[in-house]
FIGU-28686 format. One record per residue: residue number from 1; residue in one letter; x, y, z of N, C-alpha, C, CB in turn. Coordinates in Angstrom, 3 decimals. Glycine has a CB too. Layout:
<lummar=NUM | marlum=A | n.px=X | n.py=Y | n.pz=Z | ca.px=X | ca.py=Y | ca.pz=Z | c.px=X | c.py=Y | c.pz=Z | cb.px=X | cb.py=Y | cb.pz=Z> $
...
END
This chain:
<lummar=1 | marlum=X | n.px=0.846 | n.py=-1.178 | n.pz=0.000 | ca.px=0.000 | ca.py=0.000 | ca.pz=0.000 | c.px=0.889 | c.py=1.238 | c.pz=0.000 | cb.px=-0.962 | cb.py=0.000 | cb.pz=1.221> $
<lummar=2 | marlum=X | n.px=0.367 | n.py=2.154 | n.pz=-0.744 | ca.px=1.403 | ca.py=3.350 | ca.pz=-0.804 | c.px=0.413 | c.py=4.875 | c.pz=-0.308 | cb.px=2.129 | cb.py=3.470 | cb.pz=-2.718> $
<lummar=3 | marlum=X | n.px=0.706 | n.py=5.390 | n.pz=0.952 | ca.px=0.019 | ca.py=6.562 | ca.pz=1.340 | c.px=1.249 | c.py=7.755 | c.pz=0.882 | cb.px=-0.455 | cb.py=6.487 | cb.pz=3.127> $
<lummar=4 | marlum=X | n.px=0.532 | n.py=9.032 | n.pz=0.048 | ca.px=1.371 | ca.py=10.068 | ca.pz=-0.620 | c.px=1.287 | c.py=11.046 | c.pz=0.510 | cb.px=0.830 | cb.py=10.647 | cb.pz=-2.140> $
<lummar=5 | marlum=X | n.px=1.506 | n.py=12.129 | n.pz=0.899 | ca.px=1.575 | ca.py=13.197 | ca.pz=1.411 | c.px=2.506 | c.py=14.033 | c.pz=0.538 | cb.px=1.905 | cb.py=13.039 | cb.pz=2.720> $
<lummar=6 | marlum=X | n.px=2.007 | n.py=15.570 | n.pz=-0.202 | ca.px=2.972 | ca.py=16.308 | ca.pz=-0.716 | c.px=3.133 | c.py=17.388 | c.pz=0.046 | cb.px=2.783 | cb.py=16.620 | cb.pz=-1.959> $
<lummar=7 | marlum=X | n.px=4.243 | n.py=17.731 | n.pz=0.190 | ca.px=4.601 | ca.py=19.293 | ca.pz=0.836 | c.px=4.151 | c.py=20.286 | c.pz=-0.194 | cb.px=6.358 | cb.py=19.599 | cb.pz=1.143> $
<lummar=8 | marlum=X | n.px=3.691 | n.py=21.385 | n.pz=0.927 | ca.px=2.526 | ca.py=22.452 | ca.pz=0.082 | c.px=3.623 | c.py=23.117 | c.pz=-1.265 | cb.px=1.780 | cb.py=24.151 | cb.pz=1.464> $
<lummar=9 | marlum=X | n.px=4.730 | n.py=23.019 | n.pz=-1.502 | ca.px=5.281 | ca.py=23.289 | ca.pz=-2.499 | c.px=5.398 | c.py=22.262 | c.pz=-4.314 | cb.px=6.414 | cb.py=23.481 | cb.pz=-1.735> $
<lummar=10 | marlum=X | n.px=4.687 | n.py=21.321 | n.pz=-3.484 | ca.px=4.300 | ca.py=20.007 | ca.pz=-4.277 | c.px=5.894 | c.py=19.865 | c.pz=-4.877 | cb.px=2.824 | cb.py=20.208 | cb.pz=-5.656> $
<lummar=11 | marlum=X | n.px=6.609 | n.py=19.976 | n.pz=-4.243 | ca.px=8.526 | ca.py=19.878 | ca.pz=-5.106 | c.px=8.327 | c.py=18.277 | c.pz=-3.832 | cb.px=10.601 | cb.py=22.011 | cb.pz=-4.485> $
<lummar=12 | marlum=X | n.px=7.835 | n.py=17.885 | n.pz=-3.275 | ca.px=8.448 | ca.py=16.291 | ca.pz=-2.004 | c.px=7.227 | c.py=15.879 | c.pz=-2.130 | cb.px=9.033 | cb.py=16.469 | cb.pz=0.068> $
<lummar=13 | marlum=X | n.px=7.707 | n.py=14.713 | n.pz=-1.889 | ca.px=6.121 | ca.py=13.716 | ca.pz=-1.654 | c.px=6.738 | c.py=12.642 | c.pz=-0.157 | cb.px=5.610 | cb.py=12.263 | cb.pz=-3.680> $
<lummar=14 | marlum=X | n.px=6.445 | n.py=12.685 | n.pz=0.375 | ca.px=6.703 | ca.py=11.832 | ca.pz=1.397 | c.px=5.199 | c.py=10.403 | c.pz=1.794 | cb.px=7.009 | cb.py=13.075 | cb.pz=2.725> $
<lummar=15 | marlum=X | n.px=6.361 | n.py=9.295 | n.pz=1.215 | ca.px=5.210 | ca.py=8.349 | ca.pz=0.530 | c.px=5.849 | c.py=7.555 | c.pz=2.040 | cb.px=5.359 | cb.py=7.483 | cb.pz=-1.560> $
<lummar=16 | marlum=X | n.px=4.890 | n.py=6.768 | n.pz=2.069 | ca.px=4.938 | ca.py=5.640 | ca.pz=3.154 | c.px=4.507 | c.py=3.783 | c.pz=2.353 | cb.px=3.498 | cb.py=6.253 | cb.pz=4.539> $
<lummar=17 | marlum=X | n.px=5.377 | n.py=3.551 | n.pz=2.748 | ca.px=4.920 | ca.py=2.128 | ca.pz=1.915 | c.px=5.256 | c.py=1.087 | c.pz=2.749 | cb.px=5.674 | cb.py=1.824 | cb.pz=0.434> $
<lummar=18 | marlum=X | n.px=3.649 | n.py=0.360 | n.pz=2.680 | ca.px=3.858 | ca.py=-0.582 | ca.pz=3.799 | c.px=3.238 | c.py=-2.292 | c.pz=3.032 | cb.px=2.774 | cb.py=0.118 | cb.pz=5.398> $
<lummar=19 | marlum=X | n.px=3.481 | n.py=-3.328 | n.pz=3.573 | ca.px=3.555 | ca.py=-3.929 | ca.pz=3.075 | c.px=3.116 | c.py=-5.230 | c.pz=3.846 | cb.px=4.481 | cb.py=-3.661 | cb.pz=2.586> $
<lummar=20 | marlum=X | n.px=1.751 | n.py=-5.823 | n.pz=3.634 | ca.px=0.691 | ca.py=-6.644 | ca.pz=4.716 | c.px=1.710 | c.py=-7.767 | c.pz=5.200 | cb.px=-0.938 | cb.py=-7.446 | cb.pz=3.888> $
<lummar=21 | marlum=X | n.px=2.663 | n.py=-8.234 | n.pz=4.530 | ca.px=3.328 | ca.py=-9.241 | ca.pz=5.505 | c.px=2.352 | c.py=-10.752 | c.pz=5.282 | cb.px=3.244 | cb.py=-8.527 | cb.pz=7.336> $
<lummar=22 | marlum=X | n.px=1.929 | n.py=-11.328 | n.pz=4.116 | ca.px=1.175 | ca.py=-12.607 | ca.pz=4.321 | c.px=2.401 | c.py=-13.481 | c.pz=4.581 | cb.px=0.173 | cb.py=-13.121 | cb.pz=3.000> $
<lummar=23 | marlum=X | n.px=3.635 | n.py=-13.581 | n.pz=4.326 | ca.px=4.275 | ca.py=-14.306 | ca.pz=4.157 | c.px=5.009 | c.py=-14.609 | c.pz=5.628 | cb.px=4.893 | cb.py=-13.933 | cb.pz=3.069> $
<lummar=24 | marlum=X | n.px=4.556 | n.py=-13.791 | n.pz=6.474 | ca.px=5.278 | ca.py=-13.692 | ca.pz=7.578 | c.px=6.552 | c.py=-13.821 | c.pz=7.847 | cb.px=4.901 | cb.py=-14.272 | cb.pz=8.187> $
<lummar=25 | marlum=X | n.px=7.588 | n.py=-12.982 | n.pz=7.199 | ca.px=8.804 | ca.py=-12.834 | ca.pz=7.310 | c.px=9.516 | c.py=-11.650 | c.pz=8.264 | cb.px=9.104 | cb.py=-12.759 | cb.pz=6.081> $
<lummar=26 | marlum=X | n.px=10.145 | n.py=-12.431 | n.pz=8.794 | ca.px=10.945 | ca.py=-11.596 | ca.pz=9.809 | c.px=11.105 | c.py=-10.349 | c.pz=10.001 | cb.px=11.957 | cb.py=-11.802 | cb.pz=9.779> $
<lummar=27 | marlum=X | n.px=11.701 | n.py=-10.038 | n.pz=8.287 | ca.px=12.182 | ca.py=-8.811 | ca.pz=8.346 | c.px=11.772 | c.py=-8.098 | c.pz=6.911 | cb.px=13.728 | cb.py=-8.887 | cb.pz=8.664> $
<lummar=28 | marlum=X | n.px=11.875 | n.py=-7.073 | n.pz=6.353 | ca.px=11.697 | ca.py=-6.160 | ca.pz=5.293 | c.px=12.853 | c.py=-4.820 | c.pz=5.114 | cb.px=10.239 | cb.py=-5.634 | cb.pz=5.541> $
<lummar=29 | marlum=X | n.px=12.718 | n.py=-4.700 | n.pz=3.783 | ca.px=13.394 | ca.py=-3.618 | ca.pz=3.083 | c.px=12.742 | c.py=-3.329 | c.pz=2.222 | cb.px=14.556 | cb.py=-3.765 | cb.pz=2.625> $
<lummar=30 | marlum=X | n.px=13.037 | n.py=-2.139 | n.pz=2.030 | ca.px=12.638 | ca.py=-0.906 | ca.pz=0.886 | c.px=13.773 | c.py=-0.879 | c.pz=-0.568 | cb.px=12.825 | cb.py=0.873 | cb.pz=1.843> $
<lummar=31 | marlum=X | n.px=13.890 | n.py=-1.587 | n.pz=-1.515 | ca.px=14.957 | ca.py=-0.817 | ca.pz=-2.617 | c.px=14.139 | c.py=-0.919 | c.pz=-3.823 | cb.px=16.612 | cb.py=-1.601 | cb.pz=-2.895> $
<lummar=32 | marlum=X | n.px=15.008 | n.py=0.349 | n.pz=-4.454 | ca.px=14.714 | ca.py=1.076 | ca.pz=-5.414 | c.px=15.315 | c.py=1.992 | c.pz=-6.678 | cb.px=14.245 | cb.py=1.548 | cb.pz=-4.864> $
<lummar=33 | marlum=X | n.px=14.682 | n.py=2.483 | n.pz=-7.021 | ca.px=15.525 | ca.py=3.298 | ca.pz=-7.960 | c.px=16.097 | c.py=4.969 | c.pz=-6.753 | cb.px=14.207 | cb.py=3.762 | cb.pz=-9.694> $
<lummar=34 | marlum=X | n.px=15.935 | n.py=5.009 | n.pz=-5.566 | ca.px=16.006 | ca.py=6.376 | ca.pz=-5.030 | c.px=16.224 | c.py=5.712 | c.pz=-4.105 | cb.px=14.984 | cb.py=7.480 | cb.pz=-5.025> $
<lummar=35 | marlum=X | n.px=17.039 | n.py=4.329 | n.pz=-3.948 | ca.px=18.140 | ca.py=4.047 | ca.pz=-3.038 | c.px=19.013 | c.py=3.055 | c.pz=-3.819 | cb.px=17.638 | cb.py=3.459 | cb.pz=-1.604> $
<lummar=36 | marlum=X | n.px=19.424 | n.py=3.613 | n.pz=-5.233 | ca.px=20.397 | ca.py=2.318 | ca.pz=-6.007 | c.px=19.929 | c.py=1.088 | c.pz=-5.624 | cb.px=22.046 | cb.py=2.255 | cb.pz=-5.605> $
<lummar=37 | marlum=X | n.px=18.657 | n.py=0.642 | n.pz=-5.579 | ca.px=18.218 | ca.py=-0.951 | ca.pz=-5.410 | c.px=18.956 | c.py=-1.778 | c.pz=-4.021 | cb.px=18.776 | cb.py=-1.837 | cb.pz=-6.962> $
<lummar=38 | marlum=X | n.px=19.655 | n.py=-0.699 | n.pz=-3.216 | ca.px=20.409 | ca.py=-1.469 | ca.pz=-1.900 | c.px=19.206 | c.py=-2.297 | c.pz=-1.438 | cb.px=21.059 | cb.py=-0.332 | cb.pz=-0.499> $
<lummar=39 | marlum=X | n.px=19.599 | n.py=-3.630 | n.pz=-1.201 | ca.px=18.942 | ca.py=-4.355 | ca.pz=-0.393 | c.px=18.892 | c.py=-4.147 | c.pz=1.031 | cb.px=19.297 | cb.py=-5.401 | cb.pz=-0.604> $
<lummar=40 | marlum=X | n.px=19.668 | n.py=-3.295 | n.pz=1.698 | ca.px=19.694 | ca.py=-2.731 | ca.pz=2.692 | c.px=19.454 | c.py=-1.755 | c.pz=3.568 | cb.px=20.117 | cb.py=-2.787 | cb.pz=2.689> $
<lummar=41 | marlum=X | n.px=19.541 | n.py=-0.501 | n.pz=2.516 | ca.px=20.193 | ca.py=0.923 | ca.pz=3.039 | c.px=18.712 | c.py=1.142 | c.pz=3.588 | cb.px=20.975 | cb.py=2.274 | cb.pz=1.727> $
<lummar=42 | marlum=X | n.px=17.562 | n.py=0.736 | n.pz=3.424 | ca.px=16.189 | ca.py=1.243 | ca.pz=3.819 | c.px=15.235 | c.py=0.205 | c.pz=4.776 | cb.px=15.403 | cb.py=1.547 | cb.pz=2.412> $
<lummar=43 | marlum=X | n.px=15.684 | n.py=-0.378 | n.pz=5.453 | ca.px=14.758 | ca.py=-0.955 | ca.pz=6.294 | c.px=13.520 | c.py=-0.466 | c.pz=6.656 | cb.px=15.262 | cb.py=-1.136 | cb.pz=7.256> $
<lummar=44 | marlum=X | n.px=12.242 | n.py=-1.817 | n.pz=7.040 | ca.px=11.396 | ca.py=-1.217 | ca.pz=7.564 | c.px=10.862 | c.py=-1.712 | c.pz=8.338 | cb.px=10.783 | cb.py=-0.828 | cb.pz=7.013> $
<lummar=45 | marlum=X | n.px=9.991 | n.py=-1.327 | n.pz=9.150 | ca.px=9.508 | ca.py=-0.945 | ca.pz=10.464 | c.px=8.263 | c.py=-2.295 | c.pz=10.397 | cb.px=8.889 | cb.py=0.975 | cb.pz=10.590> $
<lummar=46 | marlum=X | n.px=8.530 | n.py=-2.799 | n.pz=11.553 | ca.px=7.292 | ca.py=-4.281 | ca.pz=11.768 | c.px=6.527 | c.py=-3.927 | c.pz=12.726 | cb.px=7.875 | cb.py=-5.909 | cb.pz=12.288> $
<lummar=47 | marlum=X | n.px=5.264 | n.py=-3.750 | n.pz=12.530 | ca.px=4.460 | ca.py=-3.697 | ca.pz=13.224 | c.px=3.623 | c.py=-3.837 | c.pz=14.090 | cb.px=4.373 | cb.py=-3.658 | cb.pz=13.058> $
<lummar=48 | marlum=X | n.px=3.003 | n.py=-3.939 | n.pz=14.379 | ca.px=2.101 | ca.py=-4.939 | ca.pz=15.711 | c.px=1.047 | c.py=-5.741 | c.pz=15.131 | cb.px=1.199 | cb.py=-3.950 | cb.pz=16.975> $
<lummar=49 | marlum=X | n.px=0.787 | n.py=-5.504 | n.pz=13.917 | ca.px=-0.178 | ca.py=-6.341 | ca.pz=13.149 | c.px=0.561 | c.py=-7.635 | c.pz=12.191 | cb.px=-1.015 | cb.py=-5.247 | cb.pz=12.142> $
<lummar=50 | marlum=X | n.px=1.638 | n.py=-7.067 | n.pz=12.204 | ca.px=2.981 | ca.py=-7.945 | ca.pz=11.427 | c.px=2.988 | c.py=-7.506 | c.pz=10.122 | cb.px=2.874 | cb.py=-9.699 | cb.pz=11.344> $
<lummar=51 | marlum=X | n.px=2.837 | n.py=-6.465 | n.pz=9.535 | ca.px=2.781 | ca.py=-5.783 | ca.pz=8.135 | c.px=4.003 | c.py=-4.992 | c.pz=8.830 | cb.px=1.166 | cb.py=-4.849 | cb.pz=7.476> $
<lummar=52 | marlum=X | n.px=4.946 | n.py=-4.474 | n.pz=7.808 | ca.px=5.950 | ca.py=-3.647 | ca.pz=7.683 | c.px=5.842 | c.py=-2.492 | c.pz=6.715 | cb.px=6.961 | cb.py=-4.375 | cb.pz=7.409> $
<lummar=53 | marlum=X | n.px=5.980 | n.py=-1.120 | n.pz=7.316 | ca.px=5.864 | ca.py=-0.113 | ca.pz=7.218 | c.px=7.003 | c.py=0.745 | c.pz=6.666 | cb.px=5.456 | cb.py=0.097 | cb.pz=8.187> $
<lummar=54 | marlum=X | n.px=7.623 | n.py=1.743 | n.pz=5.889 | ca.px=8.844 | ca.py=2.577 | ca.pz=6.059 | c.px=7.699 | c.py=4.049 | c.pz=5.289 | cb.px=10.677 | cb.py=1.821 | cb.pz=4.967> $
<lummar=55 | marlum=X | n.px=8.660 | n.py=5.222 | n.pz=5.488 | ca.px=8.219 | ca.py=6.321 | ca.pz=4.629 | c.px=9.561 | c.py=6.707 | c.pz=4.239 | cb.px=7.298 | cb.py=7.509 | cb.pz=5.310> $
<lummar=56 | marlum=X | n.px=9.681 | n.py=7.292 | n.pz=3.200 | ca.px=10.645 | ca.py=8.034 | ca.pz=2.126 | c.px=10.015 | c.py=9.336 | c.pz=2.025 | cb.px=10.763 | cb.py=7.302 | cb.pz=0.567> $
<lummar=57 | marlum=X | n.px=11.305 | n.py=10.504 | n.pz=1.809 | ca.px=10.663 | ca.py=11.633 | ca.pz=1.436 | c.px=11.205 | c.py=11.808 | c.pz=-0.481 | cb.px=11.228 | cb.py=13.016 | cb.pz=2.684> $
<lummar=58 | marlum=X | n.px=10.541 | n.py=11.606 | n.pz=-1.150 | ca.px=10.810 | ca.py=11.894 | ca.pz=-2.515 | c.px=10.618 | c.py=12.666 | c.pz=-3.450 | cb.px=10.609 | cb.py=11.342 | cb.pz=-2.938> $
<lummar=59 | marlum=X | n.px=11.293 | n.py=12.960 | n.pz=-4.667 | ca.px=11.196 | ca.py=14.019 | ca.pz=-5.848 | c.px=9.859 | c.py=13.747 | c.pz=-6.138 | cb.px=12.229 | cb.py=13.863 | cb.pz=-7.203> $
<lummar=60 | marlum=X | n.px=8.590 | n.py=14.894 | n.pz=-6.383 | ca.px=7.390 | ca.py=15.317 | ca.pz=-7.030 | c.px=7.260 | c.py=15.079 | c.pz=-8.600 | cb.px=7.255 | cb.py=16.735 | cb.pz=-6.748> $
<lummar=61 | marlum=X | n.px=6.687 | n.py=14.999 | n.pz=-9.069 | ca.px=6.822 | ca.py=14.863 | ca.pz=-10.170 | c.px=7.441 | c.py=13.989 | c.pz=-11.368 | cb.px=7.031 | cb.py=15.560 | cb.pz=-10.127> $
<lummar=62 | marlum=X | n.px=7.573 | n.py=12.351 | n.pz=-10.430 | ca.px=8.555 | ca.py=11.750 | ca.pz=-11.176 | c.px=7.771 | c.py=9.740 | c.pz=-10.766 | cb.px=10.553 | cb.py=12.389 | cb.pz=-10.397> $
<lummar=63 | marlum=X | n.px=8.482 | n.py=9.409 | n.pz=-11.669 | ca.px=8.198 | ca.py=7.697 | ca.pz=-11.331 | c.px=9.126 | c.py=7.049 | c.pz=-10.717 | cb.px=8.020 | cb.py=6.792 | cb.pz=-12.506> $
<lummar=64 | marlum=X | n.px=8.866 | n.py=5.925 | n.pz=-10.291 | ca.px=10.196 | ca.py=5.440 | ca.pz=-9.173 | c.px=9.530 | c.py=3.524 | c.pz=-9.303 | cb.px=10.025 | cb.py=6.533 | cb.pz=-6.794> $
<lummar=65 | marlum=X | n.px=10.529 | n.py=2.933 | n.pz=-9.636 | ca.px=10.206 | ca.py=1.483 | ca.pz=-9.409 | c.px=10.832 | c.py=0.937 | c.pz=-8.122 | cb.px=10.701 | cb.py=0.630 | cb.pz=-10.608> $
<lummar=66 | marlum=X | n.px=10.223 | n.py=0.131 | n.pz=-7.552 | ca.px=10.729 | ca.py=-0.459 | ca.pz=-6.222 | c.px=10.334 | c.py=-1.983 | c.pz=-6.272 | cb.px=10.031 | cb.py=0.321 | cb.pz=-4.855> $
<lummar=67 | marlum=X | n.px=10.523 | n.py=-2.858 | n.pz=-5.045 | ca.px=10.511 | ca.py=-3.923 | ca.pz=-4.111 | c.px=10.837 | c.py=-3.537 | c.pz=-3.305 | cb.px=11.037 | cb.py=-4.919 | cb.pz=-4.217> $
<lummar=68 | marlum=X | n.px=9.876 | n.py=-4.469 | n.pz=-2.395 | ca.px=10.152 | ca.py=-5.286 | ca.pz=-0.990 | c.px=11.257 | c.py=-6.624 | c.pz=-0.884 | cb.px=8.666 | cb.py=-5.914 | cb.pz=-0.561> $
<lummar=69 | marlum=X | n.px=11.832 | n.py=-6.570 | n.pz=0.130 | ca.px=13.306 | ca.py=-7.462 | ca.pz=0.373 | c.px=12.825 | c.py=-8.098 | c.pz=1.759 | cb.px=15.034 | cb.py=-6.366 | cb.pz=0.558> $
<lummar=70 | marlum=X | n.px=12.404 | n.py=-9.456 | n.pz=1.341 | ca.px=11.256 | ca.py=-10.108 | ca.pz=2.663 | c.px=12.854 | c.py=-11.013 | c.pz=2.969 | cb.px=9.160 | cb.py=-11.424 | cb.pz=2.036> $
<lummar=71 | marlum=X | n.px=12.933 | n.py=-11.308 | n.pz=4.984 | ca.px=14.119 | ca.py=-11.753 | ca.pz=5.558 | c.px=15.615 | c.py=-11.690 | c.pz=3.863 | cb.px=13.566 | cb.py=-13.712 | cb.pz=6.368> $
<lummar=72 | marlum=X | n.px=16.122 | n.py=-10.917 | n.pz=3.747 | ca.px=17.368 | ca.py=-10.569 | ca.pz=2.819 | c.px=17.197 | c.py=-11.327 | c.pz=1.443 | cb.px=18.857 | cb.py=-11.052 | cb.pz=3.552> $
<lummar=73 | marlum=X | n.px=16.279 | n.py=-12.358 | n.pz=1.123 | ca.px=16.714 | ca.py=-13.130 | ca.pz=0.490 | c.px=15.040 | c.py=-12.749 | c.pz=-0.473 | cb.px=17.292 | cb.py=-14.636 | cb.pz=1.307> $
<lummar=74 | marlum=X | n.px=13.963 | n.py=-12.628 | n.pz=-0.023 | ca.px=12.728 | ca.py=-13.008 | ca.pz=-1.007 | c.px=12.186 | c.py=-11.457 | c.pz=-1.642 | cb.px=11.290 | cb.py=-13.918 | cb.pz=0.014> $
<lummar=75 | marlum=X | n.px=12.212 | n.py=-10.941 | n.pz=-3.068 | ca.px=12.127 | ca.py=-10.349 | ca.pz=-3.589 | c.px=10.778 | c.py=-10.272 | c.pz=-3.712 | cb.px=12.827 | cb.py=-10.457 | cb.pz=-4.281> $
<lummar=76 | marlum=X | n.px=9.463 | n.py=-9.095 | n.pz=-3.353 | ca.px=8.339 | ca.py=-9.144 | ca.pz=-3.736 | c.px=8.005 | c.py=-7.132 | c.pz=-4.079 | cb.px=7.423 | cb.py=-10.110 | cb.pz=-2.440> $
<lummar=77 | marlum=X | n.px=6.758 | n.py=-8.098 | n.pz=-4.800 | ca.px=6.251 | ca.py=-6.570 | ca.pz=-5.639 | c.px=5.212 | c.py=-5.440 | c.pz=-4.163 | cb.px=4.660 | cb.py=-7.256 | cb.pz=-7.505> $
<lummar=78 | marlum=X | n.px=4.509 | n.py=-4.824 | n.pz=-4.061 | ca.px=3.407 | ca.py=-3.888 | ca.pz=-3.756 | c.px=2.497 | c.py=-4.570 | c.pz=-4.200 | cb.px=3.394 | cb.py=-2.541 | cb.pz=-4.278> $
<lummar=79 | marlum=X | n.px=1.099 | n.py=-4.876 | n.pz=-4.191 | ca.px=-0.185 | ca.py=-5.348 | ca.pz=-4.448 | c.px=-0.718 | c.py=-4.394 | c.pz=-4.672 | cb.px=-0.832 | cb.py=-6.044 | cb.pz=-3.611> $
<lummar=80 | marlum=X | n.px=-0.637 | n.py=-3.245 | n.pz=-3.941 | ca.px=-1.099 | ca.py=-2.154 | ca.pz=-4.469 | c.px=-0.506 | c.py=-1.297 | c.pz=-5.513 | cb.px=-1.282 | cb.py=-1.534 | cb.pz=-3.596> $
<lummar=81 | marlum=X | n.px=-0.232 | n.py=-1.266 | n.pz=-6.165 | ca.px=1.696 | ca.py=-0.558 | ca.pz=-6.455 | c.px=0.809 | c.py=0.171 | c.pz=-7.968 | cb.px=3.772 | cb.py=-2.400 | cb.pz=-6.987> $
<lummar=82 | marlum=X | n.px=1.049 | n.py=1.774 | n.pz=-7.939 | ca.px=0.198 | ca.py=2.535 | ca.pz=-9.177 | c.px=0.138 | c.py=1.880 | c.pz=-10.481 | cb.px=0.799 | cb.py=3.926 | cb.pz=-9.526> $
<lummar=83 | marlum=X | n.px=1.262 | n.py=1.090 | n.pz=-10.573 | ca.px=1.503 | ca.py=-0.045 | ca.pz=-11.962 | c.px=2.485 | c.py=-0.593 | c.pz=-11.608 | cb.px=1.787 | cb.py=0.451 | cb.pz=-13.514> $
<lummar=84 | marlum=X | n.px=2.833 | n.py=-1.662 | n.pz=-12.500 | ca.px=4.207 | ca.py=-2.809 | ca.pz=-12.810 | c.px=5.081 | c.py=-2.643 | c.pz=-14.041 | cb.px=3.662 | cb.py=-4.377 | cb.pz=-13.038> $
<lummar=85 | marlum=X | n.px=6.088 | n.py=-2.393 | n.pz=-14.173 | ca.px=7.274 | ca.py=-2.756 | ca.pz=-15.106 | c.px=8.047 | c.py=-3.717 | c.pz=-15.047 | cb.px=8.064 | cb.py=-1.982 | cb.pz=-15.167> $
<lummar=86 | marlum=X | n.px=8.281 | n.py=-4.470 | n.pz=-16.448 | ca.px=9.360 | ca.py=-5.376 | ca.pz=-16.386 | c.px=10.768 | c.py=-4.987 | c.pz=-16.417 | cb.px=9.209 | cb.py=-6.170 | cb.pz=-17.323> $
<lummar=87 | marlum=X | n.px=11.475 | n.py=-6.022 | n.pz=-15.803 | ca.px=12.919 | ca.py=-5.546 | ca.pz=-15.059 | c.px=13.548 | c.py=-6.918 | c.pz=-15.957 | cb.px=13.054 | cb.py=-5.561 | cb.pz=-12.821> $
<lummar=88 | marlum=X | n.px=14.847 | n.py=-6.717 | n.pz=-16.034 | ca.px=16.062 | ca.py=-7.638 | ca.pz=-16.404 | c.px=15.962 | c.py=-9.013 | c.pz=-16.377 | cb.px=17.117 | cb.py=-7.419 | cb.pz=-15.602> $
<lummar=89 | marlum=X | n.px=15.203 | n.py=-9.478 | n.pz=-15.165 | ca.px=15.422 | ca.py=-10.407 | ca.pz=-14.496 | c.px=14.617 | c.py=-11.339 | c.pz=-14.506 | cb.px=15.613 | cb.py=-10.120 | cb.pz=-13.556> $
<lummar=90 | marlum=X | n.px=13.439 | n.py=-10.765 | n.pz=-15.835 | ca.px=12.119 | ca.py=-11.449 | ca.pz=-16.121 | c.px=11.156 | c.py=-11.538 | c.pz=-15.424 | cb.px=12.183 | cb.py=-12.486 | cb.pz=-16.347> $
<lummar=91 | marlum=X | n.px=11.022 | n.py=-10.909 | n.pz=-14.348 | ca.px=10.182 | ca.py=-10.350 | ca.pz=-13.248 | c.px=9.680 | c.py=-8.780 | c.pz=-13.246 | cb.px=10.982 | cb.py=-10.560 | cb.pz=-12.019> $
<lummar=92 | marlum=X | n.px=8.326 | n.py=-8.257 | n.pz=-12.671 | ca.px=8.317 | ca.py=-6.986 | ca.pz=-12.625 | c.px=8.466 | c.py=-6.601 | c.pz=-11.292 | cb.px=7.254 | cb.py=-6.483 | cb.pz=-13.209> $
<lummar=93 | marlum=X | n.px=8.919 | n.py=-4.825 | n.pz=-11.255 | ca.px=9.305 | ca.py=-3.839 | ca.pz=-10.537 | c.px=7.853 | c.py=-3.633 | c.pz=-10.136 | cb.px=10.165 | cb.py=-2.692 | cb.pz=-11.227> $
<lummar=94 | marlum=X | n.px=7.527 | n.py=-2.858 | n.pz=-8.909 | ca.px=6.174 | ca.py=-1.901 | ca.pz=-8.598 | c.px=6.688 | c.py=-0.603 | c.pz=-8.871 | cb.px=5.515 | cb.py=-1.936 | cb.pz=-6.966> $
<lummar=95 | marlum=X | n.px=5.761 | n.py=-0.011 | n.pz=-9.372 | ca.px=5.788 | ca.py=1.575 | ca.pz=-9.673 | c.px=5.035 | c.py=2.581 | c.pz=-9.161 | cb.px=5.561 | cb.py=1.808 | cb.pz=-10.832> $
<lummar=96 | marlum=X | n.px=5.951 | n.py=3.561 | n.pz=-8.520 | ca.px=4.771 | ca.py=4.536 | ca.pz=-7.484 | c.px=4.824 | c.py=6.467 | c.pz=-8.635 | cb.px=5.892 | cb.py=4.805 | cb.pz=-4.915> $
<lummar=97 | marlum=X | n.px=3.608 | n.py=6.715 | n.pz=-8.342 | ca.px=3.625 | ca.py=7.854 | ca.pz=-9.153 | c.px=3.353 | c.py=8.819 | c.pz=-8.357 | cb.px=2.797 | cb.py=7.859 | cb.pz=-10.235> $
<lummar=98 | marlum=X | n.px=4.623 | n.py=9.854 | n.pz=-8.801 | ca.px=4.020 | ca.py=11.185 | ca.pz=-8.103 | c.px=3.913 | c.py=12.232 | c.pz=-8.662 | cb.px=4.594 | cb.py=11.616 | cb.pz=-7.121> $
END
């Protein structure tokens, strides 16, 4: 799920993307194109419901493909995600629009 918030200058969007957790994995990450795809650099936040949560503050006006990085190893899309692109790897990216 992706909640937007823009700053009244509409130049940031500070998106929150959280992610229901069916799979029940330990842990989560955020990568992307607006963190070089690190499997790391963006952790996120587990919840009390067991869905994992992070927010980013990001460029307005632009597209951004991402995944979720379930315990380091399981690559998954957004369910909600504004659309899908295919990636390299014969799999698709989620795509958030702002």
């Amino acid at each position: 799920m992706l909640l937007k918030n823009y700053t009244k200058t509409k130049k940031k969007c500070r998106v929150t993307f959280k992610y229901p957790n069916q799979e029940h994995a330990d842990s989560a990450t955020l990568a992307g194109e607006f963190n070089n795809w690190s499997p790391t650099d963006t952790p996120m936040n587990k919840l009390k419901d067991g869905s994992f949560s992070v927010t980013v503050s990001l460029q307005a006006n632009r597209t951004y493909t991402f995944r979720y990085v379930l315990d380091e190893t399981t690559w998954v899309n957004d369910l909600e995600a504004d659309e899908y692109v295919a990636n390299e790897h014969g799999e698709s990216n989620s795509v958030v629009i702002l």
